[in-house]
DRENROVEX-497536 format. One record per residue (C-alpha): x, y, z. Coordinates in pm, whole numbers, plus 50000, padded with zeros to 5 digits. Each point is the difference from the previous one (the first is absolute). Layout:
N
XYZ;...
This chain:
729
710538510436149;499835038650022;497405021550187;499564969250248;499485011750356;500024975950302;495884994049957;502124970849760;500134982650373;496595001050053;498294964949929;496764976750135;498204973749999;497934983649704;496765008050034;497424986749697;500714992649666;497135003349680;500204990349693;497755007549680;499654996549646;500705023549744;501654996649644;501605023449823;501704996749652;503575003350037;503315016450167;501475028249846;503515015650111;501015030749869;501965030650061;498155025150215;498945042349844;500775015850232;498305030950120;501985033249931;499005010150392;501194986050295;497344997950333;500955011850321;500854976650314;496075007850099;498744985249662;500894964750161;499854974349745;497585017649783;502335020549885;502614971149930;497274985349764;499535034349805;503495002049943;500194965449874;497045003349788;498214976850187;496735020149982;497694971650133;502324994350312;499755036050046;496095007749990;499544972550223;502055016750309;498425033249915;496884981349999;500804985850357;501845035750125;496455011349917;498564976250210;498464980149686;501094965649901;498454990649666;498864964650132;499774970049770;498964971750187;497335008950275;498735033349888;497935004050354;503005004050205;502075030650032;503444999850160;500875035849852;500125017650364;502824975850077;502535017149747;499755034950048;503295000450236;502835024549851;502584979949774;502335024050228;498984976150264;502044965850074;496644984150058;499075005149657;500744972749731;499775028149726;503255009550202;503175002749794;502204983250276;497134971850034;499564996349624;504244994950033;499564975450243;497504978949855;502164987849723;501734978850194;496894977750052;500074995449645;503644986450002;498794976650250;497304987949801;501914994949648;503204983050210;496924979450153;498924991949635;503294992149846;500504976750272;496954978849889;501355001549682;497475029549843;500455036049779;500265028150198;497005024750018;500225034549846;498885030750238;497005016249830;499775039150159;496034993149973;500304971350249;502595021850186;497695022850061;496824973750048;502264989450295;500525031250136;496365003650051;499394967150128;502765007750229;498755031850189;496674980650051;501264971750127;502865019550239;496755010750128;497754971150078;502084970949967;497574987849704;500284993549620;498085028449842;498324974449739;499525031849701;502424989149780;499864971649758;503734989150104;501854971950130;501045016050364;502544991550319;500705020350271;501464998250290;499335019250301;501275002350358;502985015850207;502775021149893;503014982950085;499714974649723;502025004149676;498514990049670;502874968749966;499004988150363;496175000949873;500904978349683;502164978650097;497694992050349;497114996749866;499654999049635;502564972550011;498094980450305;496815001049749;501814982249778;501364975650252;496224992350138;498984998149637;502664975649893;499614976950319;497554969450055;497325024050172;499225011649671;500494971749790;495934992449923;499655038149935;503425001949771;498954972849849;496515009249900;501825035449922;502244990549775;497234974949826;497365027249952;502915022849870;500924976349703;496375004549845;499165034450145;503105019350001;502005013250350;497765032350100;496954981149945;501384967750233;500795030750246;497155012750027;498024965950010;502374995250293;498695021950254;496484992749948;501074956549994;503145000950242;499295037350203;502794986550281;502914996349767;498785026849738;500535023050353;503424986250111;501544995649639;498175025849773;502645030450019;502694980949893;497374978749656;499585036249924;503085007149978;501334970749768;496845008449816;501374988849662;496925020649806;501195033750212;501535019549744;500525036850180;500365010650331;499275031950254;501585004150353;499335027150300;500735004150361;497445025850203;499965006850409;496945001050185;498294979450298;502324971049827;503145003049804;499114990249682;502154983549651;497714991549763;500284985149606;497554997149723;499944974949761;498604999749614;500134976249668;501065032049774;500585034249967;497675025150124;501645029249919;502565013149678;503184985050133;501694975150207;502925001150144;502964971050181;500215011550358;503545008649926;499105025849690;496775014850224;502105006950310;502635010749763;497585028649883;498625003250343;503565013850094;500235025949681;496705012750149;501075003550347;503155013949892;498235026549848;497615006350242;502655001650273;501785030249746;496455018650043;499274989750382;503244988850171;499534989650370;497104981049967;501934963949827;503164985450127;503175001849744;500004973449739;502164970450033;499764965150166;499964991550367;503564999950202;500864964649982;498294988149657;502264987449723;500105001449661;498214977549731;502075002049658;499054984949696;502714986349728;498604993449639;501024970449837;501835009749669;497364976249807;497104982449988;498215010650327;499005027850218;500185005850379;497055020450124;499475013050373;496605007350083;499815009850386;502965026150029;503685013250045;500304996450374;499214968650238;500585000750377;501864968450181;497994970450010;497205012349717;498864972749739;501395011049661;499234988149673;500675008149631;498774986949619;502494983549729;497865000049702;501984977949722;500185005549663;499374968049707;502794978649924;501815009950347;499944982450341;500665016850369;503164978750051;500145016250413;499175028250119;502945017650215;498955021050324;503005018850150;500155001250349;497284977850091;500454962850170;496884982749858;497845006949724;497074982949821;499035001749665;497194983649805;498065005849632;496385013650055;497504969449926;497475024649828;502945020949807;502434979149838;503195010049940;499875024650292;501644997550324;499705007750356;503255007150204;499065001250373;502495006250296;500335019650315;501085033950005;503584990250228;501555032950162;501975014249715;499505008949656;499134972449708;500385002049656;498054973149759;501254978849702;498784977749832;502054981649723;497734992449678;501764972849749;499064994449656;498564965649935;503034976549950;499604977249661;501554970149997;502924998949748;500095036649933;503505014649920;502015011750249;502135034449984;503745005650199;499955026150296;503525017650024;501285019650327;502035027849919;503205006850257;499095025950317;502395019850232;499425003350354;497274965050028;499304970149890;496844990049711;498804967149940;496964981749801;497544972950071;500914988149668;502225002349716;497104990649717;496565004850000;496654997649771;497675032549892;498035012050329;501994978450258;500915017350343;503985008450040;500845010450350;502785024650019;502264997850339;502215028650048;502445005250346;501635032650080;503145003350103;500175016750368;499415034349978;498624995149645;496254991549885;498044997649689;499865030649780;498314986749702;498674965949799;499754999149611;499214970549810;500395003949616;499114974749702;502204997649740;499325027149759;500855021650296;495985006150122;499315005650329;497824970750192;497735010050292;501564986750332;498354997850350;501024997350386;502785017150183;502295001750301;502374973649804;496794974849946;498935011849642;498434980249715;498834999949646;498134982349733;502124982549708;499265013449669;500824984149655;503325009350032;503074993550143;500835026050263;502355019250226;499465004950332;502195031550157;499825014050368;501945027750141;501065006350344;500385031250188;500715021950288;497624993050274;499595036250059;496885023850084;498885023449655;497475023549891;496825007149850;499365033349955;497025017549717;498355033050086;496085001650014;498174997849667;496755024849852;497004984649972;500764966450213;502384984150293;502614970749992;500834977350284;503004977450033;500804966850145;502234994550138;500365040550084;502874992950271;502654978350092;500634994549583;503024978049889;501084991849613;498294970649934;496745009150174;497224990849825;497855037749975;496465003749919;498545037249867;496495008750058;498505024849823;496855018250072;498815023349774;497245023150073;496094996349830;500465006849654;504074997349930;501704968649958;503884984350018;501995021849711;503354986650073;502394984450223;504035002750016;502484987250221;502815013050006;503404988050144;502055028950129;503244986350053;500514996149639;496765015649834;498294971949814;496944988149992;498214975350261;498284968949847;495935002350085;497664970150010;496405005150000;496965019349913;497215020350065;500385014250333;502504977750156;503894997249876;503084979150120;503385004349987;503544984350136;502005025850205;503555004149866;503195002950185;498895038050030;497675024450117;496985007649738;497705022649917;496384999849855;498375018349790;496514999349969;497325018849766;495775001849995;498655007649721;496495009049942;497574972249865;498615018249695;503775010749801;503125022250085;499225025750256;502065024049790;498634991849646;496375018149874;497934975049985;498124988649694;496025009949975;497194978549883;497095026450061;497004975149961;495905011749989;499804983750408;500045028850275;501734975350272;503024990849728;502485025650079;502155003849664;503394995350138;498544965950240;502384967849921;496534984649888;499085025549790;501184986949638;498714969350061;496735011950074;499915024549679;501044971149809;497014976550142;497405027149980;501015006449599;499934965949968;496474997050120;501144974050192;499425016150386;497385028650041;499705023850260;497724990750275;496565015850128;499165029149761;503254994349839;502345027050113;501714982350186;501804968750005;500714995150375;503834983049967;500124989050343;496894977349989;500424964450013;499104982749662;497134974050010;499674967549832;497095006949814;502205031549888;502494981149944;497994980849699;498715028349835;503395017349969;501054968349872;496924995149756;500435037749871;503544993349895;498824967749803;497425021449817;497004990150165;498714971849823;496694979950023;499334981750281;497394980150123;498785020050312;498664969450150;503004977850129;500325025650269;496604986550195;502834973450133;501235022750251;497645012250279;501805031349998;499325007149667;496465016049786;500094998149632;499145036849827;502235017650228;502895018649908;502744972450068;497994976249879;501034993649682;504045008250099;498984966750293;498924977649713;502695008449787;502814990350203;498464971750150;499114985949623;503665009949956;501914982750328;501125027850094;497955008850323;498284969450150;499025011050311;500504987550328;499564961950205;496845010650145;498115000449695;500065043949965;502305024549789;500395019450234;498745031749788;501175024550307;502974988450123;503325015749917;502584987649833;503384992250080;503475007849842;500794961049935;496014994649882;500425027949749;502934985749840;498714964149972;496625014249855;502555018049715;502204970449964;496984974849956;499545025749719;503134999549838;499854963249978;501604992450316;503835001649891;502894989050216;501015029750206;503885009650034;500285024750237;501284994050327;497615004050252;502204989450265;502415031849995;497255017550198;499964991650418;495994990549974;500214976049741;499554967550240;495935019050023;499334991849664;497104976149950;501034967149795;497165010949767;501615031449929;503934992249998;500064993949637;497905030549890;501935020750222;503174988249869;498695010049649;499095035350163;503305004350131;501804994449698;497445022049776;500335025950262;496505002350053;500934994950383;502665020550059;499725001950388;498825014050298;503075016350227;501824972449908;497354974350055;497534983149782;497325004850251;497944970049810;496804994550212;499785045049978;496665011849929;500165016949630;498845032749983;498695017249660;503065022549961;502024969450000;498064977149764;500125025649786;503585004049967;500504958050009;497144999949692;503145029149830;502404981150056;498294967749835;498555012649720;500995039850018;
């Protein structure tokens, strides 16, 4: 992980654990607007926030930095003088290097979760910064500051313990004392008030019934918490060396983020911050002696995802996801360059998969193999080998059925290895192939096929491109490269561009390279020759070098030439979307409510009668105000129901996947056609969703997000506007 400094050593003992109730509706994971400013190394963590967008994270430091902590839970205590310290200071959990450092007590926790079989949690930047306040108090006094209305561990004690020493001591001899027969008349009455009450309510029943083992085993029930939703971290130096974590059942602020995706953008930060205020944060890049965590897609009917990082040291617990698509089964699950690993399907989340090892000293690449479901009596289809020079190629099988597993062996000759691996059906189309280093694979179509492998020089090549506008591309492998390396291309554009175009090119005889992938990651086989790539950004609103078309509208904040702009003239002359306040402006960038939602909807059908009434059925909800009648309309309708706890949920936003189920519901809910699963995200979709989505795809009312879906995104006006164009426009 970059920015980490060696305050990652620092560790303790467990202290006191609380935990509380609080409900909140649901999680939403989205991708972050950013601020167009980037903080200094002296803005600590507040500044992260800002930049992320994370405006409630944010206030709350500045809050604390101002010595006020807006307290929700015991409004007569103040613990504001303990956070004044500098964010310049180590001491200070609002520290960049701290905040850097926490993280990894949220990789403990979700390996700690997958091991009992649970989803991870998702880190919530409001709970980061909750913890980060909790934290300074408690480096302080030793003591849970009790102002919060969170779910809270912490431990505190000596420096010279590391996070993995804490968790795997302690946390794991909680569960130990809770699973032996000291505890059996308390985990027995546990897990019998649980089954009628729920887990957090049996937990906290616990300490007042069973106070002893509630003390010895509570950090670790909080942490397989199955109600826990999001999650906060921090790590703060005072009297005590302090790592604390917060705990909550939803989201409290706009986003959430996988620990993988929020250190991720923790790194973009820092690497800007370092550009602005170098010397204060250690160069990027992962400890000496970590290894490498690579991921290998399946070609079909799955998805691998890694949720806790790029870099592991020797001896780390490592885990990973293999979600599974319908009509597909994980056959094994391949883990190069590890001895022993375990794999099981989550009890709560069927269909998904947890692949557990330990990180050995070397790198480790992960594959699992996904197989359609065999039929019994299905036809079967001939697999040919075409001749090779220079090795030797041979199949698991010479027939096979639609979706079965074919394993390709291929041996070198000495001084030889593999350049590359085609498989073709027979009307000459290409079929996706897997695996390398001679162990390759595919999946049979209907169709005989040909397998062909080439063999060549075992010789060092190159990758050469020159530096891009408007972005940066990384390679890998970016040394040491030999024809038949497998080579992935990651682009970064900067805010506001996006991928243009990517060539290959092979300059020993001047063709074109053969690119897999999308969005902002692309594959490709090295050739028996040095390449070079070519890479273009392109800014997100049209050709930098074309005028662009106006839309001048009657809203002050709608710039004529904005991407958004045609879509919001067309909604506004529609009548369909007004401007907001005093009605000059329309205020694009706001997130669209659900109660908004219904009356755009309810313009479009004409407003018809309605019978005001029905919506007395939501608590949220007063007949004779303006959404009222939009509320009844689509509930009458089915096309807005409202939530499981009874509301509508009149001022919640709306995501990208809810948005095109509400229009699908209205067009009758039709099969969908377009394929969702092109995009790198598509495993997030919700099973509600998947077949609206796939009807959005293939309209093109979804066209994207930088190459993603970005499903569970918050919608903002500018973009329901142009989705509404695209429907009906």
């Amino acid at each position: 992980m970059s920015g980490r400094t060696l305050t990652q050593r620092r560790g303790g003992i467990l202290a006191g654990v609380v935990a509380v109730l609080m409900a909140l509706a649901f999680l939403v994971t989205a991708t972050p607007a950013r601020a167009a400013t980037v903080g200094t190394y002296a803005d600590g963590s507040a500044g992260f926030f800002e930049w992320l967008g994370e405006t409630d994270a944010a206030n709350k430091v500045r809050d604390a930095l101002n010595g006020t902590v807006r307290n929700e839970k015991n409004t007569g205590k103040n613990i504001g003088s303990y956070q004044t310290i500098s964010p310049t200071s180590d001491k200070s959990a609002f520290n960049l290097d701290n905040m850097c450092d926490s993280l990894e007590i949220m990789e403990k926790c979700n390996s700690l979760r997958v091991q009992n079989g649970l989803t991870v949690l998702y880190v919530d930047p409001s709970l980061m910064a909750i913890s980060q306040i909790l934290a300074n108090y408690s480096a302080s006094t030793k003591q849970h500051a009790s102002v919060f209305k969170v779910g809270e561990n912490f431990t505190a004690g000596s420096y010279d313990f590391t996070v993995s020493e804490s968790f795997n001591a302690l946390y794991n001899e909680e569960k130990s004392y809770w699973e032996s027969s000291a505890c059996n008349a308390a985990r027995n009455w546990f897990n019998s008030y649980k089954a009628a009450h729920g887990f957090n309510d049996a937990l906290n029943e616990l300490s007042n019934t069973y106070p002893t083992e509630f003390k010895n085993a509570g950090h670790y029930l909080n942490i397989i918490n199955p109600e826990y939703k999001t999650t906060g971290s921090a790590c703060a130096v005072g009297s005590y060396y302090i790592q604390e974590q917060s705990f909550d059942f939803g989201a409290r602020g706009k986003n959430t983020y996988t620990v993988a995706r929020f250190e991720e953008l923790l790194d973009q930060y820092l690497d800007l911050v370092r550009e602005n205020d170098p010397g204060h944060l250690d160069p990027s890049g992962p400890f000496p002696g970590d290894h490498k965590l690579s991921i290998q897609q399946p070609s079909a009917g799955g998805s691998v995802s890694n949720y806790i990082g790029e870099y592991h040291s020797p001896g780390e617990d490592v885990w990973v996801e293999v979600a599974v698509h319908p009509g597909y089964v994980l056959d094994y699950v391949i883990v190069e360059g590890v001895n022993l690993v375990t794999w099981s399907e989550y009890a709560n989340e069927p269909g998904t998969y947890a692949v557990y090892f330990t990180m050995p000293d070397n790198d480790v690449t992960v594959r699992p193999v996904i197989i359609k479901e065999s039929v019994p009596g299905e036809e079967q289809y001939n697999v040919s080998v075409a001749s090779a020079s220079h090795g030797r190629v041979s199949v698991d099988c010479s027939k096979a059925g639609y979706g079965w597993l074919v394993n390709v062996t291929a041996t070198p000759d000495a001084g030889y290895k593999v350049g590359s691996f085609t498989v073709t059906d027979a009307s000459g189309k290409s079929v996706p192939t897997g695996g390398k280093d001679g162990e390759m694979y595919f999946l049979m179509p209907e169709s005989d096929v040909t397998v062909k492998v080439t063999f060549v020089l075992d010789a060092e090549l190159s990758i050469t491109y020159d530096k891009p506008a408007h972005g940066r591309v990384t390679v890998d492998p970016s040394s040491g490269v030999k024809a038949g390396d497998y080579v992935t291309v990651a682009l970064w554009p900067d805010n506001l561009y996006i991928v243009k175009s990517v060539k290959v090119t092979n300059l020993s005889t001047g063709a074109s390279v053969a690119l897999s992938g999308s969005g902002a990651t692309r594959f490709f086989t090295m050739p028996d020759a040095s390449v070079k790539l070519e890479v273009t950004f392109g800014s997100m609103f049209g050709d930098d070098d074309e005028e662009p078309e106006v839309f001048p509208t009657k809203f002050t904040d709608v710039a004529s030439d904005a991407w958004y702009a045609k879509a919001v003239k067309w909604v506004s002359d529609e009548g369909i979307m007004n401007g907001q306040g005093d009605g000059t402006k329309f205020e694009p960038q706001k997130g669209l409510q659900r109660c908004e939602m219904a009356k755009l909807l309810y313009n479009m059908a004409g407003e018809p009668s309605v019978n005001q009434s029905v919506v007395t059925r939501f608590p949220d909800c007063t007949a004779g105000t303006w959404y009222a009648p939009a509320v009844a309309w689509a509930y009458q309708n089915g096309i807005m129901t409202g939530y499981q706890n009874g509301s509508f949920g009149t001022s919640s936003g709306v995501t990208r996947e809810e948005f095109a189920t509400i229009l699908w519901r209205m067009e009758g809910e039709p099969s969908g056609s377009g394929n969702v699963w092109k995009f790198p995200d598509s495993p997030k979709i919700s099973p509600f969703a998947l077949e609206a989505m796939k009807w959005a795809v293939g309209k093109e009312i979804i066209t994207g997000d930088n190459g993603n879906l970005s499903s569970g995104k918050a919608l903002s006006r500018a973009e329901a506007a142009t989705m509404l164009m695209r429907w009906k426009g």
